[in-house]
PQR file of N, CA, C, O and H, with PARSE charges and radii, in Angstrom:
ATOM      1  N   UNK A   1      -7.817 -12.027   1.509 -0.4000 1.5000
ATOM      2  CA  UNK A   1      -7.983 -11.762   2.908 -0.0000 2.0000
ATOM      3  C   UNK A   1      -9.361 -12.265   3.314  0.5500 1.7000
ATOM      4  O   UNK A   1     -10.333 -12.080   2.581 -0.5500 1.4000
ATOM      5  N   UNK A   2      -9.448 -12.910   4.496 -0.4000 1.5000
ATOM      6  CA  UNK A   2     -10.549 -13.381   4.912 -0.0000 2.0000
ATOM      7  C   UNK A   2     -11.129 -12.090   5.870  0.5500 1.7000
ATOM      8  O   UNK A   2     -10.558 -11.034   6.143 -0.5500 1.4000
ATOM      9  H   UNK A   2      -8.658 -13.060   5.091  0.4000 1.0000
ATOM     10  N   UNK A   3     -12.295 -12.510   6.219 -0.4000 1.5000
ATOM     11  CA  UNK A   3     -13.429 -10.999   7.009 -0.0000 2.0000
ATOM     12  C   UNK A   3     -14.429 -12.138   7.566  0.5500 1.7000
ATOM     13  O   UNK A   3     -14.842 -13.149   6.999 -0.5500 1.4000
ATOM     14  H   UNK A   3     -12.759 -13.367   5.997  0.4000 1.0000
ATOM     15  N   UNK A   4     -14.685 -11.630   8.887 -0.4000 1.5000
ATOM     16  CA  UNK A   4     -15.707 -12.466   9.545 -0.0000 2.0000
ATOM     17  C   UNK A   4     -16.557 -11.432   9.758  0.5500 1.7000
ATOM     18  O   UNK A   4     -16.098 -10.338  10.086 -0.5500 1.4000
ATOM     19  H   UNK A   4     -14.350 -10.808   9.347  0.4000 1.0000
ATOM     20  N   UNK A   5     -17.854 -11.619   9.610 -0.4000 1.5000
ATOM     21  CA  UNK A   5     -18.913 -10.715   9.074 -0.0000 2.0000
ATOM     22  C   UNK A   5     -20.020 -11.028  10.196  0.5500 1.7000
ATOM     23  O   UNK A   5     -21.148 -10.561  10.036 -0.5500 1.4000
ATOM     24  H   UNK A   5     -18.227 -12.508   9.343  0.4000 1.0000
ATOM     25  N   UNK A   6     -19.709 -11.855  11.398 -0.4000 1.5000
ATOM     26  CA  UNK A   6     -21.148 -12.183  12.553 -0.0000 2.0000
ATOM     27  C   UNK A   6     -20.382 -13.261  12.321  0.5500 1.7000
ATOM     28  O   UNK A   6     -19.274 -13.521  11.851 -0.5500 1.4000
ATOM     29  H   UNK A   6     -18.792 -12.234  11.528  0.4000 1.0000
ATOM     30  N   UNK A   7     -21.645 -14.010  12.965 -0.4000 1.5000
ATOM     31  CA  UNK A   7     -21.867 -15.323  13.249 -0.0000 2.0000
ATOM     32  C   UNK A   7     -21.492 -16.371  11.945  0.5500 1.7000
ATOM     33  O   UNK A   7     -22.308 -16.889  11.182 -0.5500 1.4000
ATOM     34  H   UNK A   7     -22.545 -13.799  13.347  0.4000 1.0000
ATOM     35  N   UNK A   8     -20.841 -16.435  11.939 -0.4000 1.5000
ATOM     36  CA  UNK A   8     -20.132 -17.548  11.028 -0.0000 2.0000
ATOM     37  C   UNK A   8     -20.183 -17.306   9.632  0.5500 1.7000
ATOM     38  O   UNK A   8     -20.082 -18.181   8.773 -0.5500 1.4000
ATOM     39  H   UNK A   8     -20.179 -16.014  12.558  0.4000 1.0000
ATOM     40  N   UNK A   9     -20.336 -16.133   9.437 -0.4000 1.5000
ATOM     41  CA  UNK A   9     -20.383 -15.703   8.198 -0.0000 2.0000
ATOM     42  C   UNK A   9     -19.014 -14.585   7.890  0.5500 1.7000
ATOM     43  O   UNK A   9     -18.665 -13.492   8.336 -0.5500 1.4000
ATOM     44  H   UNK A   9     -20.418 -15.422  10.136  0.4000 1.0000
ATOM     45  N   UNK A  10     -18.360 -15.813   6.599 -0.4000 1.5000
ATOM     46  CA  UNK A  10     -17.084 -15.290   6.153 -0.0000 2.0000
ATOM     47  C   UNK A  10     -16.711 -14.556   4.892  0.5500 1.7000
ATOM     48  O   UNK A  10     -17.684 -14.766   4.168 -0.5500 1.4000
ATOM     49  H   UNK A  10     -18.643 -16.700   6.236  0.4000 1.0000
ATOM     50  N   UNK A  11     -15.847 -13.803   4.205 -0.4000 1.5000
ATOM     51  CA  UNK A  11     -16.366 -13.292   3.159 -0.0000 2.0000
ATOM     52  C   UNK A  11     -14.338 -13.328   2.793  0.5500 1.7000
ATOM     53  O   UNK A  11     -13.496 -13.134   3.670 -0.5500 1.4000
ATOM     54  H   UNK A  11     -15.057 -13.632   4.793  0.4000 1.0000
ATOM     55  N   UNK A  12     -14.054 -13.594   1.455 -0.4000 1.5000
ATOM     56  CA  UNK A  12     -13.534 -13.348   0.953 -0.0000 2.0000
ATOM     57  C   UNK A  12     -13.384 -12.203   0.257  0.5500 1.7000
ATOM     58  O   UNK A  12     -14.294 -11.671  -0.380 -0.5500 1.4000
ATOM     59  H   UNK A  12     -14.738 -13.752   0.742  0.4000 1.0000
ATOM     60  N   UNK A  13     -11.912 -11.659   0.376 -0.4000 1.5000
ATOM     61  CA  UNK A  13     -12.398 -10.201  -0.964 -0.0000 2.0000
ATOM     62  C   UNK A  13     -10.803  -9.927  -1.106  0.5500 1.7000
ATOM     63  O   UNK A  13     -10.161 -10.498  -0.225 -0.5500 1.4000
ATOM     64  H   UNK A  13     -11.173 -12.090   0.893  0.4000 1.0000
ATOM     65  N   UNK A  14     -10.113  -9.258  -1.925 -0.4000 1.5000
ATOM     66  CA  UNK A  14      -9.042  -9.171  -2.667 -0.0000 2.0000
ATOM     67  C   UNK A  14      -9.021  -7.958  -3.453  0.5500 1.7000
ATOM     68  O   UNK A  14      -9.850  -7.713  -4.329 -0.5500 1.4000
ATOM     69  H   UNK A  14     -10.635  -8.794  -2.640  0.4000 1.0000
ATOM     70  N   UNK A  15      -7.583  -6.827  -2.964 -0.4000 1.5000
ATOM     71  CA  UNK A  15      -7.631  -5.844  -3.871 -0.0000 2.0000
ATOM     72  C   UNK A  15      -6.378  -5.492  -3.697  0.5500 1.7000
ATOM     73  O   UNK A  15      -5.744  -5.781  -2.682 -0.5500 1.4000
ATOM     74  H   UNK A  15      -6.910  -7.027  -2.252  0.4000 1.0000
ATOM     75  N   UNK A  16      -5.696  -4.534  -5.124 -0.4000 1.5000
ATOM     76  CA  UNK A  16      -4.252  -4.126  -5.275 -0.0000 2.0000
ATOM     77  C   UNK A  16      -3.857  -3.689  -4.057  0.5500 1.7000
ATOM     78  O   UNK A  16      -4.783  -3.427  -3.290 -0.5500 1.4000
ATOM     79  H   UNK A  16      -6.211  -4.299  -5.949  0.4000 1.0000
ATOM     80  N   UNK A  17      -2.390  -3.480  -3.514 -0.4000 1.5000
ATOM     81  CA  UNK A  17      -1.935  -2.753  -2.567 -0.0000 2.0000
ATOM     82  C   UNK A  17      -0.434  -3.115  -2.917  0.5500 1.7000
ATOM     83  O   UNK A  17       0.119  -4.116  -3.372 -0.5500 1.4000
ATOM     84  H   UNK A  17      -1.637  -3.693  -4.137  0.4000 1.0000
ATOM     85  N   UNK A  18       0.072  -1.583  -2.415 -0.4000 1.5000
ATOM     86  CA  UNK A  18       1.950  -1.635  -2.226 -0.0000 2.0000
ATOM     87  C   UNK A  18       2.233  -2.008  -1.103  0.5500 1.7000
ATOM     88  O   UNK A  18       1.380  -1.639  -0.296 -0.5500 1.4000
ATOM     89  H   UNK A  18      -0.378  -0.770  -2.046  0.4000 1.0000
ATOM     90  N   UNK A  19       2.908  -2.481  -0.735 -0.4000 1.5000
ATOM     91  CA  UNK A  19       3.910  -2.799   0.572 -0.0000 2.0000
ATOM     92  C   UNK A  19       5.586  -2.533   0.350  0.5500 1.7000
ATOM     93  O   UNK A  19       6.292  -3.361  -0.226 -0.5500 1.4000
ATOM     94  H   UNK A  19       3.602  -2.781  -1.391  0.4000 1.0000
ATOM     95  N   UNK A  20       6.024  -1.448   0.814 -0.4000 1.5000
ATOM     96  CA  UNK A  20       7.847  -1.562   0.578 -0.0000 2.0000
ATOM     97  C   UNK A  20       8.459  -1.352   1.972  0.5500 1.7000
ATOM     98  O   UNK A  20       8.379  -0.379   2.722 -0.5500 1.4000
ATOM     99  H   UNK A  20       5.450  -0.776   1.282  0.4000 1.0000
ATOM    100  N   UNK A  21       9.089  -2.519   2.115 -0.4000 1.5000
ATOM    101  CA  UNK A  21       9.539  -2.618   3.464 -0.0000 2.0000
ATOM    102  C   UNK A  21      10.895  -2.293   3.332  0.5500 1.7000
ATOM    103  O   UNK A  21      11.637  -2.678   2.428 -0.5500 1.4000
ATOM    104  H   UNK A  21       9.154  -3.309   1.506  0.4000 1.0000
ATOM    105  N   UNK A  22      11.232  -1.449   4.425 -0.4000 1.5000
ATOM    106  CA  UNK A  22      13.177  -1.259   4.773 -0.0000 2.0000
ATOM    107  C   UNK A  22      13.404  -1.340   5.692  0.5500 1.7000
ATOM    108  O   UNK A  22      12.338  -1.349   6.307 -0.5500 1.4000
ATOM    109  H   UNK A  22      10.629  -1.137   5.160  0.4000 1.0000
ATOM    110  N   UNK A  23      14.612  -1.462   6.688 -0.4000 1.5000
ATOM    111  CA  UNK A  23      15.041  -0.889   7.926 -0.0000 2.0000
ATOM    112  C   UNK A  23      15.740   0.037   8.366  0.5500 1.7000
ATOM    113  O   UNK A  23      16.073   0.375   9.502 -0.5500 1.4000
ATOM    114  H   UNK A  23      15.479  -1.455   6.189  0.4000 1.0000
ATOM    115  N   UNK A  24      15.997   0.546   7.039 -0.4000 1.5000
ATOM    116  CA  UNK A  24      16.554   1.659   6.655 -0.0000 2.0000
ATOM    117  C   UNK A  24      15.973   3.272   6.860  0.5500 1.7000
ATOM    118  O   UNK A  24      15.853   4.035   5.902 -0.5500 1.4000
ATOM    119  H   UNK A  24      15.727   0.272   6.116  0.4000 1.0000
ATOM    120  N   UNK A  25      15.680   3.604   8.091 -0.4000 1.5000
ATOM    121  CA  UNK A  25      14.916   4.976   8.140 -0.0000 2.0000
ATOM    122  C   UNK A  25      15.259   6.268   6.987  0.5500 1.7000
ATOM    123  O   UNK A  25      14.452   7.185   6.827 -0.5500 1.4000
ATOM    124  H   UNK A  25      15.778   2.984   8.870  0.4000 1.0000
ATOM    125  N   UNK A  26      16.525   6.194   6.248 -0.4000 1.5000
ATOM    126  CA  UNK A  26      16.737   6.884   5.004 -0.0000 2.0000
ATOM    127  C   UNK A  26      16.112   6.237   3.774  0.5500 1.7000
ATOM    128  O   UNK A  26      15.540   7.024   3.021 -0.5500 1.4000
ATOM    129  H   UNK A  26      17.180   5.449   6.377  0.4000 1.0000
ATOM    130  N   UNK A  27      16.114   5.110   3.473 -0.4000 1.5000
ATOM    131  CA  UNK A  27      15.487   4.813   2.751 -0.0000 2.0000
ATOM    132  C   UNK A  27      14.127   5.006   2.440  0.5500 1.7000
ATOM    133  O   UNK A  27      13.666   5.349   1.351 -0.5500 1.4000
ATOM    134  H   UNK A  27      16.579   4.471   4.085  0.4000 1.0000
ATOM    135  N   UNK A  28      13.403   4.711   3.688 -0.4000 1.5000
ATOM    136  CA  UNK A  28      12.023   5.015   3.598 -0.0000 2.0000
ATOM    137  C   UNK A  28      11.487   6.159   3.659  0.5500 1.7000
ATOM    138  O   UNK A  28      10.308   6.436   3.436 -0.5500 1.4000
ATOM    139  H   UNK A  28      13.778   4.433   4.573  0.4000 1.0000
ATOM    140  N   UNK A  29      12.830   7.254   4.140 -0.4000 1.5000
ATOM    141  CA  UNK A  29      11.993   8.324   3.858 -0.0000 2.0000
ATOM    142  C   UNK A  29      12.073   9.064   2.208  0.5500 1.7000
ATOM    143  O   UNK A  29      11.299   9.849   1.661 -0.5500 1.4000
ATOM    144  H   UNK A  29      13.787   7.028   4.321  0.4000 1.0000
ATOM    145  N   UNK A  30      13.343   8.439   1.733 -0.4000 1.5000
ATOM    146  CA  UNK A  30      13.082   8.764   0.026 -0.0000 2.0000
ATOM    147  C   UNK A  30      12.498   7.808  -0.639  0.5500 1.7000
ATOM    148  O   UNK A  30      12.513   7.882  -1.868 -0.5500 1.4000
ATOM    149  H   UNK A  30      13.972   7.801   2.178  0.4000 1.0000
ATOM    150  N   UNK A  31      11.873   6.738  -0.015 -0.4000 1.5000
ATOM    151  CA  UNK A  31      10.334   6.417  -0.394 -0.0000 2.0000
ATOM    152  C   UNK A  31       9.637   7.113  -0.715  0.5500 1.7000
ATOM    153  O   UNK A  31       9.403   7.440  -1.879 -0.5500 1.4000
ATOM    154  H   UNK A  31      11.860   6.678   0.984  0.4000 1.0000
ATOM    155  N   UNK A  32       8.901   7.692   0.736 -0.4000 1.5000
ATOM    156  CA  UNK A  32       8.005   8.662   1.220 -0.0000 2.0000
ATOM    157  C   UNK A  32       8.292  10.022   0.485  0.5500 1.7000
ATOM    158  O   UNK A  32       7.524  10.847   0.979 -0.5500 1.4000
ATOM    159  H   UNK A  32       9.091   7.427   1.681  0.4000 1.0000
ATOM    160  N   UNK A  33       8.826  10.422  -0.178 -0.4000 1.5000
ATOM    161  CA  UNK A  33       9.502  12.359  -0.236 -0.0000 2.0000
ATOM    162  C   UNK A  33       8.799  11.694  -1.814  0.5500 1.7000
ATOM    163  O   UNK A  33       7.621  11.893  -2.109 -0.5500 1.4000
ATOM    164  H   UNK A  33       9.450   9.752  -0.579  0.4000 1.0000
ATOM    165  N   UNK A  34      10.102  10.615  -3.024 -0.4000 1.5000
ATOM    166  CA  UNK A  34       9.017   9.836  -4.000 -0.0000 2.0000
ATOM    167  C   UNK A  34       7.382   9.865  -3.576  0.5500 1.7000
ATOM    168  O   UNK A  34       6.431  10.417  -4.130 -0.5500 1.4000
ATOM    169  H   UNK A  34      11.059  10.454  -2.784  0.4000 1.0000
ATOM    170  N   UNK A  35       7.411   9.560  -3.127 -0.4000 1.5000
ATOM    171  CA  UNK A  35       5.580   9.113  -3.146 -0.0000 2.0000
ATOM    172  C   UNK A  35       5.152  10.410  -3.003  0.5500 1.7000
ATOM    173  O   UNK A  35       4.335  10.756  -3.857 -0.5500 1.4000
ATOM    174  H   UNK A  35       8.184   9.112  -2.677  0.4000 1.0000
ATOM    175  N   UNK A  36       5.463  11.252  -2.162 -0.4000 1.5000
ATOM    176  CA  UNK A  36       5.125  12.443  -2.025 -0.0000 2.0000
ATOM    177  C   UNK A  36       4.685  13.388  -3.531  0.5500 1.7000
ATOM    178  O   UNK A  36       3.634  13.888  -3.933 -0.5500 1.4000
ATOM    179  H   UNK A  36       6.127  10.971  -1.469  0.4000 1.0000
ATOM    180  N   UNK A  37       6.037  13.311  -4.047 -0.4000 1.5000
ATOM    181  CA  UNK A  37       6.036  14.437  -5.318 -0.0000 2.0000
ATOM    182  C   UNK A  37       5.355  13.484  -6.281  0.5500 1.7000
ATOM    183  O   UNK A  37       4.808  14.286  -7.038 -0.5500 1.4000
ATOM    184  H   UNK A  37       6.890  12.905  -3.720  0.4000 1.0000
ATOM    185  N   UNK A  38       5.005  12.116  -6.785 -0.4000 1.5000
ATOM    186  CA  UNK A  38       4.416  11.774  -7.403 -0.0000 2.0000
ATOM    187  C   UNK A  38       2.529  11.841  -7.490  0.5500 1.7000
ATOM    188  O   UNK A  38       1.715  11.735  -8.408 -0.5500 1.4000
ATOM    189  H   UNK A  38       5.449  11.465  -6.170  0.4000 1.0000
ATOM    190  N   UNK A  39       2.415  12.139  -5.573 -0.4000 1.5000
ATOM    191  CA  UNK A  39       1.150  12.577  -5.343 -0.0000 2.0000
ATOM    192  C   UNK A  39       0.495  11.137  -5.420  0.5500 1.7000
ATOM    193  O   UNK A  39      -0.421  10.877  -6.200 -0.5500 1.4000
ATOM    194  H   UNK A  39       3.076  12.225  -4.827  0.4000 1.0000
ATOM    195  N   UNK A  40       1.158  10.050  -4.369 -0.4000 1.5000
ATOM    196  CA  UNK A  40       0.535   9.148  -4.307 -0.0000 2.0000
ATOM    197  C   UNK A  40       0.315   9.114  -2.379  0.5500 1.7000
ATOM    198  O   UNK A  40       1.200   9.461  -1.597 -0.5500 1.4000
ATOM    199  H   UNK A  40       1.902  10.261  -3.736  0.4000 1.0000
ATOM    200  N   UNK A  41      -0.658   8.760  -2.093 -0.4000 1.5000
ATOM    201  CA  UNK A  41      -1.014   8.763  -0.470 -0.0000 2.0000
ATOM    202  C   UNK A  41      -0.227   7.439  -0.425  0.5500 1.7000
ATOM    203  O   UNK A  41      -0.146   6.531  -1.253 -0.5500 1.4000
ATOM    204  H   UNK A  41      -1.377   8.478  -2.728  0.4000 1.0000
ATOM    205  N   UNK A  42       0.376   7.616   0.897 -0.4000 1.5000
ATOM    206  CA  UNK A  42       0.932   6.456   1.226 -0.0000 2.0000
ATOM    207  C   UNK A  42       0.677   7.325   2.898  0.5500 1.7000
ATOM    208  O   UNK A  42       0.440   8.475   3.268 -0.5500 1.4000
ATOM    209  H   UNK A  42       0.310   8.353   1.570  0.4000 1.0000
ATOM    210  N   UNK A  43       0.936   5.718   3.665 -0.4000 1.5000
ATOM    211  CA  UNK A  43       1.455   5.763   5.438 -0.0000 2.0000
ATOM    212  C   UNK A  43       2.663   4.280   5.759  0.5500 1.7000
ATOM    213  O   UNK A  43       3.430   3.524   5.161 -0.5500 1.4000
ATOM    214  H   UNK A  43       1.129   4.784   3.364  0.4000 1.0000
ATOM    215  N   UNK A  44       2.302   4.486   6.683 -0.4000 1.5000
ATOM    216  CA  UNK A  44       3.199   3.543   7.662 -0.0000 2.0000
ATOM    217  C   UNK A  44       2.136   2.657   8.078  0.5500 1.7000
ATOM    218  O   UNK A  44       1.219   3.069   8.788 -0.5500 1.4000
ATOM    219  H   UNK A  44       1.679   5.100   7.168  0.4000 1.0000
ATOM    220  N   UNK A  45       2.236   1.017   7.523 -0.4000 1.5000
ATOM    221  CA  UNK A  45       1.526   0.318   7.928 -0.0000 2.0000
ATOM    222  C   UNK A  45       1.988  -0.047   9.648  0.5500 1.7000
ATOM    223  O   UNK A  45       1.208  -0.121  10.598 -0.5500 1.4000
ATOM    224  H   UNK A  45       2.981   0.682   6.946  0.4000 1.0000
ATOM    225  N   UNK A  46       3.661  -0.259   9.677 -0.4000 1.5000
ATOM    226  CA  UNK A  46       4.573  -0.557  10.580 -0.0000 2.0000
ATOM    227  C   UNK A  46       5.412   0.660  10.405  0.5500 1.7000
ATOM    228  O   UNK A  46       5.377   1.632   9.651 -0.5500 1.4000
ATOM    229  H   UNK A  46       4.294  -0.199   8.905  0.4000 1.0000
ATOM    230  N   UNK A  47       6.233   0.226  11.442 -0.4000 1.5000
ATOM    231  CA  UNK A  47       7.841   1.155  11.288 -0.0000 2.0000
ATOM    232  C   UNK A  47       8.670   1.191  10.320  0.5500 1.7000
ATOM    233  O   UNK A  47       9.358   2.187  10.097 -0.5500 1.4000
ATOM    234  H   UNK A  47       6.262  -0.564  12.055  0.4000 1.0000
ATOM    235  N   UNK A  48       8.716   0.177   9.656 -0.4000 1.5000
ATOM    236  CA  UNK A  48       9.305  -0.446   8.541 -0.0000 2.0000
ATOM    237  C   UNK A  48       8.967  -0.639   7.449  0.5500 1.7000
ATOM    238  O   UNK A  48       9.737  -1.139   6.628 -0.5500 1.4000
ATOM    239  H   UNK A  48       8.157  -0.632   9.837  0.4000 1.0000
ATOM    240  N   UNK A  49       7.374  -0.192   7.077 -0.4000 1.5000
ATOM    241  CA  UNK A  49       6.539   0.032   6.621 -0.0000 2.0000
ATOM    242  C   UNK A  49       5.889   0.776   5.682  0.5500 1.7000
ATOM    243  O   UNK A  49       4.977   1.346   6.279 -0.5500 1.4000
ATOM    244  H   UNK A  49       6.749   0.215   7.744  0.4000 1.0000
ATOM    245  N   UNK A  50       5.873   1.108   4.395 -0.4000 1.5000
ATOM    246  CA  UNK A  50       4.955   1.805   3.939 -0.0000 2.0000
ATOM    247  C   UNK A  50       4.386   0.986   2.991  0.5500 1.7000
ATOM    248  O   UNK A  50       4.783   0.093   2.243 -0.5500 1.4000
ATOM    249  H   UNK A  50       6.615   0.645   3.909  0.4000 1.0000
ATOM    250  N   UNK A  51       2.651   1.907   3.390 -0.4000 1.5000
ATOM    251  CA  UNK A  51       1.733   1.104   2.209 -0.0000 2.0000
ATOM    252  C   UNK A  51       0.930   1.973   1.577  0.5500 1.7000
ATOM    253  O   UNK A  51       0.351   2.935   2.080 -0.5500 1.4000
ATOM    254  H   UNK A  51       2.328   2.632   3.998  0.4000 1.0000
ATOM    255  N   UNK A  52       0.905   1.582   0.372 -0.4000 1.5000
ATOM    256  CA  UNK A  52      -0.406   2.049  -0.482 -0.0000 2.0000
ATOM    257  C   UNK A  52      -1.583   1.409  -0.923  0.5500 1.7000
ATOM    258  O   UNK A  52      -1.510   0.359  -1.562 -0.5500 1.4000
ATOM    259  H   UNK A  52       1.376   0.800  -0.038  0.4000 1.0000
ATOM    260  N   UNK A  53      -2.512   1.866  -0.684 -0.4000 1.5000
ATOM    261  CA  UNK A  53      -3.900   1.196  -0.292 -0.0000 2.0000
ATOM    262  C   UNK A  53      -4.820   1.479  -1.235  0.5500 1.7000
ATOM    263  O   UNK A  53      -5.345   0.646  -1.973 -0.5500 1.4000
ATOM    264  H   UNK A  53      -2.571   2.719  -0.165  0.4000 1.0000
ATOM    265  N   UNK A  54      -5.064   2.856  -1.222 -0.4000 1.5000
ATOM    266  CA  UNK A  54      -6.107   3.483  -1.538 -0.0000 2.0000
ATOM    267  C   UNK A  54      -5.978   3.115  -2.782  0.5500 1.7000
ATOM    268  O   UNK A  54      -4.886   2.861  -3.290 -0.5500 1.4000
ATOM    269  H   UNK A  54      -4.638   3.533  -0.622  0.4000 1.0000
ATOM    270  N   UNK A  55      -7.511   3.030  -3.615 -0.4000 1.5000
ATOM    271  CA  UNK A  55      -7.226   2.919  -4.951 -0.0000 2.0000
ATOM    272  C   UNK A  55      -6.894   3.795  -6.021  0.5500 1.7000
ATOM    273  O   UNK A  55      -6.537   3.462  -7.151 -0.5500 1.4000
ATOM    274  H   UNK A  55      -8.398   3.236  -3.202  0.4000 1.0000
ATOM    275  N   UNK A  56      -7.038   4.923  -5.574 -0.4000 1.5000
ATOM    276  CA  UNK A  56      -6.714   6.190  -6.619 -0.0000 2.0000
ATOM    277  C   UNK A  56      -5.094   6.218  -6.631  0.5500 1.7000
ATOM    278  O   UNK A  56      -4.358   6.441  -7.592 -0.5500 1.4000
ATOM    279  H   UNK A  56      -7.328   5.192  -4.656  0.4000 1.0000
ATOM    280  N   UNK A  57      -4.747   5.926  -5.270 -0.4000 1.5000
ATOM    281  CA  UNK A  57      -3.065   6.126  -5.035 -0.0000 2.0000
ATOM    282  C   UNK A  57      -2.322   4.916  -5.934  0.5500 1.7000
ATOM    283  O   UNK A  57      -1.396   5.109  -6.722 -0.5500 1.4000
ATOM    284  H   UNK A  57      -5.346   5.745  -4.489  0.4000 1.0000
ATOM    285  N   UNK A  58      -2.901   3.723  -5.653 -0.4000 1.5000
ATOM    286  CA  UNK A  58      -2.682   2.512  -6.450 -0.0000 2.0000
ATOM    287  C   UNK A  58      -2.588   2.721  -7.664  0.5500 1.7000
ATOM    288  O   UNK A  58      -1.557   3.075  -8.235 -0.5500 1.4000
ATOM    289  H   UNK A  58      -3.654   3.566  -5.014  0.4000 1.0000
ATOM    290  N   UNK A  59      -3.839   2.488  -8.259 -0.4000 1.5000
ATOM    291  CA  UNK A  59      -4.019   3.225  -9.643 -0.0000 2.0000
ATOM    292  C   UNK A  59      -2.658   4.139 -10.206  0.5500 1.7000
ATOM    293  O   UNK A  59      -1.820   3.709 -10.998 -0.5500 1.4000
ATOM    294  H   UNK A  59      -4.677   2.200  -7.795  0.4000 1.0000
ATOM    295  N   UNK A  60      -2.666   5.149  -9.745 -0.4000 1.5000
ATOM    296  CA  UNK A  60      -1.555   6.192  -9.973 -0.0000 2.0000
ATOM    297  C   UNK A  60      -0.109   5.538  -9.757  0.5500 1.7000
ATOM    298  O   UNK A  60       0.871   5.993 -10.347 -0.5500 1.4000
ATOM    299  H   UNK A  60      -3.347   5.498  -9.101  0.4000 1.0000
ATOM    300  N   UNK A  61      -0.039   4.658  -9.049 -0.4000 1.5000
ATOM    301  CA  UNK A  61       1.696   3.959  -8.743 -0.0000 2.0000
ATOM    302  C   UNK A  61       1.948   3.048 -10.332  0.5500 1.7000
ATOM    303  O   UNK A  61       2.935   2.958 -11.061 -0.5500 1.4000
ATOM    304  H   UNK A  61      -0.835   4.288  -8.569  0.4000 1.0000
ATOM    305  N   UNK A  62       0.356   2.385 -10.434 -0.4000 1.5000
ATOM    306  CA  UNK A  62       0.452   1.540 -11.247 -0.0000 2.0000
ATOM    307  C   UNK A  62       0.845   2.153 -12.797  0.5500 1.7000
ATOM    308  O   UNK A  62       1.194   1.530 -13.801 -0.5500 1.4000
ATOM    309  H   UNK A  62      -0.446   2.458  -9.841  0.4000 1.0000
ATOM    310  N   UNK A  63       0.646   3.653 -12.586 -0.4000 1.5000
ATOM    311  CA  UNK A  63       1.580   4.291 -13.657 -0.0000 2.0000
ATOM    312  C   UNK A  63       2.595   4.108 -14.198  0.5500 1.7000
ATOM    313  O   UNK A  63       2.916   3.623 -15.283 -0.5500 1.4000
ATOM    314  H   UNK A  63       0.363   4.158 -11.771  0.4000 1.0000
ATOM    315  N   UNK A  64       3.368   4.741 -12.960 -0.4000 1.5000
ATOM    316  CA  UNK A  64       4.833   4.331 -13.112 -0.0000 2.0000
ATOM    317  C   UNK A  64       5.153   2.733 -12.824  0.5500 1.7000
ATOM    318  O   UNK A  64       6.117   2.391 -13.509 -0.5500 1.4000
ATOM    319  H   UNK A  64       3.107   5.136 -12.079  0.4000 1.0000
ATOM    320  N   UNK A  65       4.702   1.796 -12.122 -0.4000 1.5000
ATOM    321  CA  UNK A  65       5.607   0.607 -12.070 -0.0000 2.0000
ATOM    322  C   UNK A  65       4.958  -0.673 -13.116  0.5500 1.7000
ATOM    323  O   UNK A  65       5.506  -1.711 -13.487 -0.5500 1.4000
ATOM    324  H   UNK A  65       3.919   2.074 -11.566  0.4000 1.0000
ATOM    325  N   UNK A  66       3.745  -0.203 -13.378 -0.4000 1.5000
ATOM    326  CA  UNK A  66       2.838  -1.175 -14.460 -0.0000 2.0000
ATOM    327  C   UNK A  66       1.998  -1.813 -13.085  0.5500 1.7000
ATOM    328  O   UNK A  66       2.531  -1.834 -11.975 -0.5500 1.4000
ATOM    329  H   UNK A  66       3.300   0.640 -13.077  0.4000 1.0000
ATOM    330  N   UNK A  67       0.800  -2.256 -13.304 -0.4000 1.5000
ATOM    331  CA  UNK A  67      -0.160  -3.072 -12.439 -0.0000 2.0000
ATOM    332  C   UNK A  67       0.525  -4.716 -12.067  0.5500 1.7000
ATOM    333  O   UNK A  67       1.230  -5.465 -12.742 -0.5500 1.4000
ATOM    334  H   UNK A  67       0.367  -2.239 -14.206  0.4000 1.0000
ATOM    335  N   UNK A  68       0.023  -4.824 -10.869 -0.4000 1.5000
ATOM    336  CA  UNK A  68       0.344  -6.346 -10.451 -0.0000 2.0000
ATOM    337  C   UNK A  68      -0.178  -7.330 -10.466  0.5500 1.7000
ATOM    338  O   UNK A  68       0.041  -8.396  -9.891 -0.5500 1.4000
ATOM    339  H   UNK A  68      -0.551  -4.215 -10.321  0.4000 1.0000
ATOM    340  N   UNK A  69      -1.238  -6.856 -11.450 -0.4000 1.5000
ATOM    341  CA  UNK A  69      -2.166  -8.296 -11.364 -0.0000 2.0000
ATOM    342  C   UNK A  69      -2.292  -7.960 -12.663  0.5500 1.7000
ATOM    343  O   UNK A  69      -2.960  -8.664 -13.421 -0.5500 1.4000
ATOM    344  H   UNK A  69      -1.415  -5.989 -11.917  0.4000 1.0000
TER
END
């Protein structure tokens, strides 16, 4: 992801994150209810949306699904 920092000053930077997209409002909410009891923070980036960001939450997903990088 790029970051513009002022005046022409740009900064690269890069870190884990989930994204699971549905359109499925049941689906995502036994996403969400999962994420819940596993005790990982997640939100709604979109409607369609959930993400995990944070790194402790990450970390902890990367439990169960193995790391992505």
């Amino acid at each position: 992801m790029r970051r513009s920092w002022g005046e022409g000053v740009e900064r690269w930077y890069e870190y884990p994150r989930y994204l699971f997209v549905n359109n499925s409002a049941d689906i995502l909410w036994l996403c969400g209810q999962t994420l819940d009891q596993l005790g990982v923070a997640w939100r709604f980036s979109k409607p369609n949306t959930i993400s995990v960001t944070r790194k402790e939450a990450v970390a902890r997903l990367d439990e169960f699904v193995g790391p992505k990088y």
